[in-house]
C-alpha positions, 0 to 999 in steps of 0.5 A, a space after each residue: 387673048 385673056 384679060 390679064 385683070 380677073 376682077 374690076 371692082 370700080 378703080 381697083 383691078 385684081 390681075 391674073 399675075 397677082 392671082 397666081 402668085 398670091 396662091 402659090 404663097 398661100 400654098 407654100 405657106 400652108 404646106 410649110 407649116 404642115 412641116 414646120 412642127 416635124 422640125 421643131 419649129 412653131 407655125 407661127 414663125 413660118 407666118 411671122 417669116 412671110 408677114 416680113 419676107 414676101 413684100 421684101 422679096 416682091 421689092 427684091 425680085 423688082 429691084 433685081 430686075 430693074 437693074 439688069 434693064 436699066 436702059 430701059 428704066 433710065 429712059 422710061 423713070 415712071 415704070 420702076 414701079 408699075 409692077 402690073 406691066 410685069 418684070 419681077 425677077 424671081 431670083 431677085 426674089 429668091 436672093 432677098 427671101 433666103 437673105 430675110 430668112 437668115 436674118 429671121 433665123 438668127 433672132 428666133 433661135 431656128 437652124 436656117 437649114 432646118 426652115 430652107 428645108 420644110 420651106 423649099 418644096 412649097 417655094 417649087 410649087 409656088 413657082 410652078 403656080 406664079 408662072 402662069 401669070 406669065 402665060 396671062 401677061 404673055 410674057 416669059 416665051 419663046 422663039 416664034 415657031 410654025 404651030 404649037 399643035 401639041 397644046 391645048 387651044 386655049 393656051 395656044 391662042 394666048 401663045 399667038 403674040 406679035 404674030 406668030 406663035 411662040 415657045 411656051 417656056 413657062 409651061 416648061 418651067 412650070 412642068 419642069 417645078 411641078 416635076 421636081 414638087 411631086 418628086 422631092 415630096 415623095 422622098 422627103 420622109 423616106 427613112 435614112 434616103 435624104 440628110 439634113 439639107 439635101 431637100 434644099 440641095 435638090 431644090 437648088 440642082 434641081 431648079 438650077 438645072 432646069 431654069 439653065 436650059 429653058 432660059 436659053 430658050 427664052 427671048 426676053 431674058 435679062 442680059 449682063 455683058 451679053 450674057 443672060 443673067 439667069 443662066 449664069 445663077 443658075 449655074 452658079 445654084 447648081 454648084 452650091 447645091 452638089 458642093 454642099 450635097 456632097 459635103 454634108 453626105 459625107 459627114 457622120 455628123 449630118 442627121 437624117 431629115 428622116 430618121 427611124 424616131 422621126 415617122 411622119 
């Protein structure tokens, strides 16, 4: 099993989780500001965003997740905050970053359309990368199953809890974000392929879909009314992701992300 804390430095501990989120942030980060100029936007703004929309997000995805399991919380007060015990539910975080972005559009005088668009590959690669701290934190698995001779043996040990081996839905969730990374930024500076939006669009589809399929293979998913919450908002991304897509395709008006005077 590996320790969940990669650095002990006296009383502080520096978790594996936070590791791989904050360098998924960094990432994300970095890659939006190579883009931002592209979209007339200055670096600066993409900084001044995250300074105010990542701790907000990281209260959001607690707050969100908190709230959908608030039989346990109720019983157990002290937890709500031990954010190092895990459950930080991204859509919490996605919700409260988009509603932040908003907000920060409308008084920097920036088309929010324009800043989800530079913005959402990186936010895939982030997720991609922040899954592993689940996989450290053995969390966010699967169904018990006979072997997982198919992996690695290092991630097939971490993957032996309670028992028995477990579904790796992480790495599938993980893969699955690496995949529609690699694909949308291969597309994204094709000359008249994509329109303004629709490198949104494919994150919503894209991510929808595939977070859709392996929450239902998940065990340890958040549940409203006995249904998985997760699955419900994904589906619901999945439907405003075409809807607008194919509103928007339609339009004359609509620019290109990529024209023929815009080459990267």
């Amino acid at each position: 099993m590996i320790n969940p804390i990669a650095i002990q430095i006296g009383p502080i501990a520096i978790r594996w989780y936070a590791i791989c989120i904050v360098t998924g942030l960094i990432l994300a980060v970095y890659l939006t500001g190579l883009e931002a100029p592209k979209k007339n936007i200055k670096k600066d703004d993409v900084l001044d965003f995250i300074l105010i929309a990542f701790p907000l997000s990281i209260l959001g995805a607690r707050i969100y997740y908190v709230i959908f399991d608030w039989d346990y919380y109720a019983k157990n007060p002290g937890e709500i905050l031990a954010t190092w015990h895990g459950g930080i539910a991204i859509y919490g975080g996605l919700l409260t970053g988009a509603a932040v972005l908003f907000v920060f559009c409308y008084y920097r005088m920036i088309k929010p359309i324009d800043f989800l668009d530079i913005a959402a590959p990186g936010v895939m690669l982030a997720q991609a990368i922040g899954r592993w701290g689940n996989f450290v934190n053995q969390e966010a698995y699967g169904k018990a199953v006979a072997h997982l001779n198919y992996l690695p043996d290092w991630i097939r040990k971490q993957m032996y809890i309670e028992g028995h081996y477990r579904t790796p839905t992480f790495l599938y969730e993980s893969l699955w974000n690496l995949l529609g990374f690699a694909l949308i930024m291969s597309l994204r500076h094709k000359t008249k392929l994509l329109k303004e939006g629709e490198v949104t669009f494919f994150y919503l589809i894209w991510y929808g879909c595939g977070r859709f399929v392996i929450e239902g293979m998940r065990t340890d998913s958040l549940m409203f009314m006995n249904l998985r919450v997760s699955q419900w908002l994904s589906v619901l991304l999945v439907i405003i992701g075409l809807a607008l897509c194919a509103v928007r395709r339609f339009r004359k008006d609509v620019p290109y992300y990529q024209a023929d005077d815009n080459k990267a």
